[in-house]
Wavefront OBJ file of the C-alpha trace (Angstrom):
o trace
v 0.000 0.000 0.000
v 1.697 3.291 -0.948
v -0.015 6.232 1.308
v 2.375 9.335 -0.129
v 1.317 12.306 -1.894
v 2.450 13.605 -5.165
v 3.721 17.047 -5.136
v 1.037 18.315 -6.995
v -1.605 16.904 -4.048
v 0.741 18.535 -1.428
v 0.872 21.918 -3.236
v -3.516 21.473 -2.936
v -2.845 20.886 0.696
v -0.682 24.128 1.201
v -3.707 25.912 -0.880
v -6.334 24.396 1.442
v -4.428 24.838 4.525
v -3.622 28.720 4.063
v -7.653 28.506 2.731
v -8.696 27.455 6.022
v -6.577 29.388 8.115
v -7.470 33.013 6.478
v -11.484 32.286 6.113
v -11.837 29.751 9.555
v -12.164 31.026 12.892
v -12.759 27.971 15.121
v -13.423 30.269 18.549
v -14.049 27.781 21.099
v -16.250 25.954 19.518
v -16.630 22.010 20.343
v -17.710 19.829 17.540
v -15.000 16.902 17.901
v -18.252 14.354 18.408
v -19.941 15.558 15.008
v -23.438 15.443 15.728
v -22.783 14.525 19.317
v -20.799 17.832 19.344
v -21.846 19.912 22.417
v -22.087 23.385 19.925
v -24.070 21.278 17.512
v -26.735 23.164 18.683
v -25.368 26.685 18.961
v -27.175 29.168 16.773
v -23.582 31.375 16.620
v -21.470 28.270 15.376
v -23.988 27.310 12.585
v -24.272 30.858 11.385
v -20.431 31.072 11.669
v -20.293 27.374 9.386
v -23.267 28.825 7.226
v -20.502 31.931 6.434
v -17.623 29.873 5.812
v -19.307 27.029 3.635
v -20.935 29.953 1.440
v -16.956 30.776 1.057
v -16.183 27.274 0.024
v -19.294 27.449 -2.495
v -17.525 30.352 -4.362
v -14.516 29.483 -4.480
v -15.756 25.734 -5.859
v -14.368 23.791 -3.271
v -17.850 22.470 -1.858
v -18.583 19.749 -4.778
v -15.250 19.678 -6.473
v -15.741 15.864 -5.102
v -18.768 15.290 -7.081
v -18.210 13.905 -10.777
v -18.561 16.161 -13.405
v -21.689 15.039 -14.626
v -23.340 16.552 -11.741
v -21.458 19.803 -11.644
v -18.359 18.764 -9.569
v -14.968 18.736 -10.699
v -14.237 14.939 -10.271
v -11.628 15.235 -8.157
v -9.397 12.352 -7.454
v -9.106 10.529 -4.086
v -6.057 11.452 -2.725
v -7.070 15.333 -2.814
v -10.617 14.163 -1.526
v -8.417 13.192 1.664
v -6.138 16.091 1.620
v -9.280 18.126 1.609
v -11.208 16.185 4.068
v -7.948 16.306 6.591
v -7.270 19.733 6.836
v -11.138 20.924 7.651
v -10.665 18.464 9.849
v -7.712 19.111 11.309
v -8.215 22.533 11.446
v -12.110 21.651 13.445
v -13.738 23.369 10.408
v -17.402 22.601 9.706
v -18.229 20.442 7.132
v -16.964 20.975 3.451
v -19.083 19.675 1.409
v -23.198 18.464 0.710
v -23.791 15.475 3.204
v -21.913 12.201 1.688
v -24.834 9.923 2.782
v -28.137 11.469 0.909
v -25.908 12.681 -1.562
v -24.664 9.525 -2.930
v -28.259 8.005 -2.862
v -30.064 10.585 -4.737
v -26.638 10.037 -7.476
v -27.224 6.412 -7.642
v -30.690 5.728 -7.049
v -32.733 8.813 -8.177
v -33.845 9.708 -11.386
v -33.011 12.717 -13.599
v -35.885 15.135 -12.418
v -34.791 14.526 -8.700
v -31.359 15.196 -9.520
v -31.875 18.294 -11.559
v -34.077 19.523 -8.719
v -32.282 18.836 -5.804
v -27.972 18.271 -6.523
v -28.608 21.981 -7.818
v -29.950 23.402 -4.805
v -27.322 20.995 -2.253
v -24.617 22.422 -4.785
v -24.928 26.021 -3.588
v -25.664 24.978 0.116
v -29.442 25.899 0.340
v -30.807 22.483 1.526
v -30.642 21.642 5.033
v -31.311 17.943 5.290
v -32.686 15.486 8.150
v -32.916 11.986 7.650
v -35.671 9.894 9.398
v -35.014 6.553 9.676
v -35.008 5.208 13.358
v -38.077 4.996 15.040
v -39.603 3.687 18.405
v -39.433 0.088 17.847
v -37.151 -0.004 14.838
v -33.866 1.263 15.760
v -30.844 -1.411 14.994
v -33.746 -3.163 13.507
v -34.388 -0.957 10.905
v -36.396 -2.991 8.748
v -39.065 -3.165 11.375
v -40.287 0.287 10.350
v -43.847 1.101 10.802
v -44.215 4.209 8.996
v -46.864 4.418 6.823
v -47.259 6.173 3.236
v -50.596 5.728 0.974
v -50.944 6.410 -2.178
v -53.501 8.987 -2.966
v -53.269 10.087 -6.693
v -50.321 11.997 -7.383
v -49.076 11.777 -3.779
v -48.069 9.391 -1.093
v -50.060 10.354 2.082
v -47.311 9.528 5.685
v -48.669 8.890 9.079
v -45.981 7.861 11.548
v -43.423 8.456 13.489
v -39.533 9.111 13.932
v -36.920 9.338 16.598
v -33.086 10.498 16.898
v -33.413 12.585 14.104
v -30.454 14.866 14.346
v -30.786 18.499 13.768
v -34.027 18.094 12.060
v -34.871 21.838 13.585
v -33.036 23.067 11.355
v -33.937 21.053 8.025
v -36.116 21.821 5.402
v -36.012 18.810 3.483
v -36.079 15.237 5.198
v -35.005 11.934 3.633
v -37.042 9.118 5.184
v -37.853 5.833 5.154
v -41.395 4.687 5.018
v -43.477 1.450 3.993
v -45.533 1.394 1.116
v -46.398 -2.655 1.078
v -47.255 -4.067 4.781
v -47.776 -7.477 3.416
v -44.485 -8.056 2.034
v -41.485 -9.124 3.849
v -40.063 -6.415 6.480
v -36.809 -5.472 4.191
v -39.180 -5.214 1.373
v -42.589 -2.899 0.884
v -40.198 0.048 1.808
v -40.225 3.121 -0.405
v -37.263 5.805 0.205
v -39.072 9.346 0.492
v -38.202 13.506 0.112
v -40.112 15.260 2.343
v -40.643 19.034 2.597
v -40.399 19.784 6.227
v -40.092 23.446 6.039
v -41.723 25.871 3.808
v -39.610 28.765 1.623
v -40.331 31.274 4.671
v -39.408 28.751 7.035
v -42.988 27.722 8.536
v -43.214 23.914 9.154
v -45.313 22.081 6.625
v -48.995 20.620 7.648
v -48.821 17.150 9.565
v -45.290 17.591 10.795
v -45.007 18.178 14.716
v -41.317 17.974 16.228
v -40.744 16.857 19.369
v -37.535 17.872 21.141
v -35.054 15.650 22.390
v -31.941 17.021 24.629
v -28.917 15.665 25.909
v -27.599 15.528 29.393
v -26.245 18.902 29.068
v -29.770 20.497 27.677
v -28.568 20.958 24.286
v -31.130 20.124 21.854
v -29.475 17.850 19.243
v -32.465 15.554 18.139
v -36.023 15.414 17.649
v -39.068 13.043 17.897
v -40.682 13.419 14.005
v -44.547 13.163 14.028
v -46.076 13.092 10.696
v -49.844 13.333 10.122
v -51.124 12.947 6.688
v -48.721 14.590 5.369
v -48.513 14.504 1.486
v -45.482 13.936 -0.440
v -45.421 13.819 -4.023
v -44.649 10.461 -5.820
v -42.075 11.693 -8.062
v -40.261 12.484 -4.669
v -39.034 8.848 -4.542
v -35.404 7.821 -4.388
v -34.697 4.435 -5.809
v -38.307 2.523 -6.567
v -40.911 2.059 -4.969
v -41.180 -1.282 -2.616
v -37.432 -1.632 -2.840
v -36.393 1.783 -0.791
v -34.241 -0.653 1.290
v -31.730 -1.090 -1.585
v -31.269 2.467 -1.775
v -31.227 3.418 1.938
v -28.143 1.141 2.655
v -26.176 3.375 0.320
v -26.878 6.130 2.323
v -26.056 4.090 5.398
v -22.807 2.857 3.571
v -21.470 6.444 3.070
v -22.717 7.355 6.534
v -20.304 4.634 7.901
v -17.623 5.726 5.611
v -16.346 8.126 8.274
v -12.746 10.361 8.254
v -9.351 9.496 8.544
v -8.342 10.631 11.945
v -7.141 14.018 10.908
v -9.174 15.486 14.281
v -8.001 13.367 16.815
v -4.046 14.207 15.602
v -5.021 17.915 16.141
v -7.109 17.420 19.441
v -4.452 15.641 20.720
v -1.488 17.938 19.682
v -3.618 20.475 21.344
v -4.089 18.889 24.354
v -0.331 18.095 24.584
v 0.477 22.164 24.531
v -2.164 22.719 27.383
v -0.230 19.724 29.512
v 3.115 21.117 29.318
v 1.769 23.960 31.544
v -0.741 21.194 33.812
v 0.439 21.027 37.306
v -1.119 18.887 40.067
v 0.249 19.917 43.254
v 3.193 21.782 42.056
v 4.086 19.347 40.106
v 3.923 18.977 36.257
v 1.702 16.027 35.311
v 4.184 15.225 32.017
v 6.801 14.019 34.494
v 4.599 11.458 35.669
v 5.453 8.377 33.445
v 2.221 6.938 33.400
v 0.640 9.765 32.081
v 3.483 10.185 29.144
v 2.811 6.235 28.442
v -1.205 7.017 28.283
v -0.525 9.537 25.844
v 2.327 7.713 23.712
v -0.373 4.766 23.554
v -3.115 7.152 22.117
v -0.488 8.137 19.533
v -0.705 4.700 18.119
v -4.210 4.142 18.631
v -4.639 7.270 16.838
v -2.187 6.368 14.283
v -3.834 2.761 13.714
v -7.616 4.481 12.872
v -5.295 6.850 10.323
v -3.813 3.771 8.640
v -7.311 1.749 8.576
v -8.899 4.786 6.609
v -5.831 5.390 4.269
v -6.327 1.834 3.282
v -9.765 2.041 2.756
v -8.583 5.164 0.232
v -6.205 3.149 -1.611
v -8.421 0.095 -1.640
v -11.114 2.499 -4.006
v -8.281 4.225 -5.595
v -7.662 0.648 -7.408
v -11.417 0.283 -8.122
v -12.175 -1.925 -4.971
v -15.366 -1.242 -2.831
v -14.098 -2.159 0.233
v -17.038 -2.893 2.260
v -15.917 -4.485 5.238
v -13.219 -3.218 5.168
v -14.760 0.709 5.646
v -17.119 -1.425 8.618
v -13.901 -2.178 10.049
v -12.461 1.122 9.688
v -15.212 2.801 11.319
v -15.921 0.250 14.518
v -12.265 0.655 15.296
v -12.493 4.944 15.072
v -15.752 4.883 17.219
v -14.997 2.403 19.452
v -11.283 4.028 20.086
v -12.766 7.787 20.528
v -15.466 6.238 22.959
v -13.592 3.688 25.063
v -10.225 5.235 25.061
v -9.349 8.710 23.516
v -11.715 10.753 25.525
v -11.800 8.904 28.767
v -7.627 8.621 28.672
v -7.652 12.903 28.197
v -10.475 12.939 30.785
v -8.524 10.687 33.213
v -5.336 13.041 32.659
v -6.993 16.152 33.517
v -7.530 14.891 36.929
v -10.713 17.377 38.684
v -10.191 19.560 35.935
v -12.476 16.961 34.224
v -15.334 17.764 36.363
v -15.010 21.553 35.064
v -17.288 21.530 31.705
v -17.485 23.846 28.931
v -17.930 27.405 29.548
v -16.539 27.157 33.001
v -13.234 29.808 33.029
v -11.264 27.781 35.083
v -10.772 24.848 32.628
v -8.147 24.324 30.835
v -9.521 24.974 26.539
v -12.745 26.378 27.866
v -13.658 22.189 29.130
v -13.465 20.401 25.934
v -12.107 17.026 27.322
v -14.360 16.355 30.211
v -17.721 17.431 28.038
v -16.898 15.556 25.298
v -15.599 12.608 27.547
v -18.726 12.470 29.123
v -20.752 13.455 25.536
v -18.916 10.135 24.392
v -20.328 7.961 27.102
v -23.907 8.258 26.415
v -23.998 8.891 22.536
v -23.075 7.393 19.595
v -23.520 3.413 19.858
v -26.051 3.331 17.281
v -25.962 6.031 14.353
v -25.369 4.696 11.369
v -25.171 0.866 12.802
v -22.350 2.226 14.614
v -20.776 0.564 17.601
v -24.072 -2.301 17.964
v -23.937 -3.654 13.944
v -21.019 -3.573 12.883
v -19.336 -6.920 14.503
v -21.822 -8.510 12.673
v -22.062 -6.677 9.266
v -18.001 -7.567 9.301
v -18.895 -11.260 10.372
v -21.350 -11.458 7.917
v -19.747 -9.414 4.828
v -16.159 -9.772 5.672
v -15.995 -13.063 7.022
v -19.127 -15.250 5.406
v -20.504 -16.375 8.587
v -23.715 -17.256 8.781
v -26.655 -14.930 10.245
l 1 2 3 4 5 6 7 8 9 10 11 12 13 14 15 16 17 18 19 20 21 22 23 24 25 26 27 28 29 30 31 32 33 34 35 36 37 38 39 40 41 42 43 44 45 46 47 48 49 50 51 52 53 54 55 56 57 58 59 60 61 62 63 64 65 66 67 68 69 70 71 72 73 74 75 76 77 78 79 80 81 82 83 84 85 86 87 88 89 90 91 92 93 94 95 96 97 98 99 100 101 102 103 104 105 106 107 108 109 110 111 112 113 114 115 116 117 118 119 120 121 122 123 124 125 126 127 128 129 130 131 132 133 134 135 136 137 138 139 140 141 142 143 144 145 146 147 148 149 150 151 152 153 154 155 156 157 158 159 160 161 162 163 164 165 166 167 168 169 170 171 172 173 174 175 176 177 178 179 180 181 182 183 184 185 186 187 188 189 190 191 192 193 194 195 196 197 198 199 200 201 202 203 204 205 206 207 208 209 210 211 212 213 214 215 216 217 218 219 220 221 222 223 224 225 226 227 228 229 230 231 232 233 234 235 236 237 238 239 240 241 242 243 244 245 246 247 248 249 250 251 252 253 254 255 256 257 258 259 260 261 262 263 264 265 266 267 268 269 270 271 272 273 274 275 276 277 278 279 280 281 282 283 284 285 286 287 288 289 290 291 292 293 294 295 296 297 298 299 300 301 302 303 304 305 306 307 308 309 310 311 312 313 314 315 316 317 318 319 320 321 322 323 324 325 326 327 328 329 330 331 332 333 334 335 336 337 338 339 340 341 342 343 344 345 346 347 348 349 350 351 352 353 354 355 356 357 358 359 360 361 362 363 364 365 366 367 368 369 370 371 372 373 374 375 376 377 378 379 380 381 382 383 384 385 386 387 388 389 390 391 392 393 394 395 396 397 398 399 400 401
């Protein structure tokens, strides 16, 4: 596997870098979880990434990924990554449309949905939500009990959704729904668009949100209640009765995750706040067990980066690595969860216990907040953390169900 850059890619990196760091002012703001992020709900930080992605719009840099055909500038993989890293690294929002609803309404929709929608994604005036999960269909997706008649020229949805991050913001939901009750549960399931927000920002007829907040009050996800609400049938991705097909696409980008390129920077940062840590008088970095915690987390760190870059040179040859971007992903979410976080938590001593927004922490309380963010989210977006042994088992391996 050959990981190295041509000098062409690294001269894009310098451009991206010195990109970033003229038009990117990261504040304070915490969004190392993603959507777990404690400022994923701060009205400031998405005006601020509203600002700054309207930048990247201009200067073409928000679909350059997509292929031509679609308006992009096909850009190969290894600048993909370069890209990718140095938002990251730099804790820039996102740089381009979503990956996951992206890809399905590419593969799976036809032309008019396409024409209608990549347009208005490519200048950054959709806001989606997706609405998958619900009540009693969670891991077990297929179990979905959302309901959408047809009635003429429209599909007619009563049901109801849960964990559907961010969707106070959204105007435009992707969701799951099933068209054919009497046909088995991963079949019968038609792939919707559905208007949640009018052009003046009013929510549509038949859609109630219910909040849902985390243990800190932010407001990161909503219960989705839809009441006869019409949708249009040409709003369909993929066909109808076989939405399944097309939803795992979206899942498989969703689990396609990043190569690292955070965690390098959070910890480098976190290394310049210890030199100055004392406990007692006494620096914690002469404490050897502390310098082998954070030498370990180095390679743990290092290991995620090396999974992804193979996953990157793995579709560079024309592979679709599927289990191998499961893989990938388990490790990164199960290292962030069960060892980053709580290692930099553990560190910090009671300095932990000071959040954000509390002066007195060292980098305004990112380690302890997003330690304890860590604890209680993320096992299941996606598949996450509670799939994937067995999608590997399964894809990777060939064992049985």
């Amino acid at each position: 596997m050959d990981f190295t850059f041509a000098p062409e890619d690294e001269a894009f990196r310098q451009e991206i870098r010195e990109f970033v760091r003229r038009e990117w002012d990261p504040k304070d703001y915490n969004t190392d979880l993603n959507v777990f992020g404690y400022d994923f709900d701060s009205a400031e930080y998405r005006e601020d990434a509203k600002v700054f992605q309207k930048k990247l719009v201009e200067k073409g840099y928000w679909t350059m990924a997509w292929p031509e055909e679609y308006g992009g500038q096909g850009l190969p993989l290894s600048r993909q990554v370069i890209y990718a890293d140095e938002l990251a690294y730099a804790g820039a929002p996102q740089g381009s449309p979503g990956a996951n609803i992206t890809g399905a309404i590419m593969y799976h929709a036809d032309d008019s949905i396409k024409n209608e929608f990549l347009g208005k994604m490519a200048t950054n005036d959709i806001d989606w939500a997706q609405g998958f999960s619900e009540p009693n269909a969670g891991t077990d997706l297929a179990s979905l009990t959302t309901r959408a008649v047809e009635d003429g020229d429209d599909f007619v949805v009563t049901g109801q959704k849960i964990w559907s991050s961010g969707s106070h913001y959204a105007n435009w939901y992707h969701v799951l729904t099933r068209t054919d009750p009497s046909a088995p549960k991963h079949r019968g399931i038609t792939y919707l668009i559905m208007q949640l927000k009018d052009d003046d920002g009013n929510q549509m007829p038949g859609i109630t949100l219910r909040p849902l907040y985390d243990m800190f009050g932010r407001r990161r996800w909503n219960e989705v209640f839809m009441d006869e609400v019409r949708v249009p049938k040409r709003q369909v991705i993929g066909e109808v009765n076989r939405g399944w097909y097309a939803a795992m696409t979206t899942l498989n980008f969703e689990r396609a995750g990043g190569t690292g390129a955070r965690n390098v920077a959070v910890l480098e940062k976190f290394l310049d706040m210890a030199k100055n840590l004392k406990f007692n008088g006494e620096p914690v970095l002469n404490d050897p067990l502390v310098r082998n915690q954070l030498a370990d987390l180095r390679i743990r760190v290092e290991t995620g980066r090396m999974l992804s870059l193979r996953l990157i040179w793995l579709q560079s040859k024309g592979e679709v690595p599927q289990s191998e971007s499961l893989i990938a992903n388990l490790y990164s979410s199960m290292m962030a969860k069960f060892n980053f976080w709580p290692a930099l938590a553990q560190i910090m001593g009671p300095y932990r216990a000071l959040l954000q927004g509390e002066s007195r922490s060292p980098d305004n309380g990112m380690y302890g907040t997003n330690y304890a963010l860590s604890m209680v989210t993320g096992y299941a977006g996606g598949g996450g953390i509670l799939l994937a042994p067995g999608l590997i088992a399964q894809r990777g391996l060939g064992l049985p169900r």
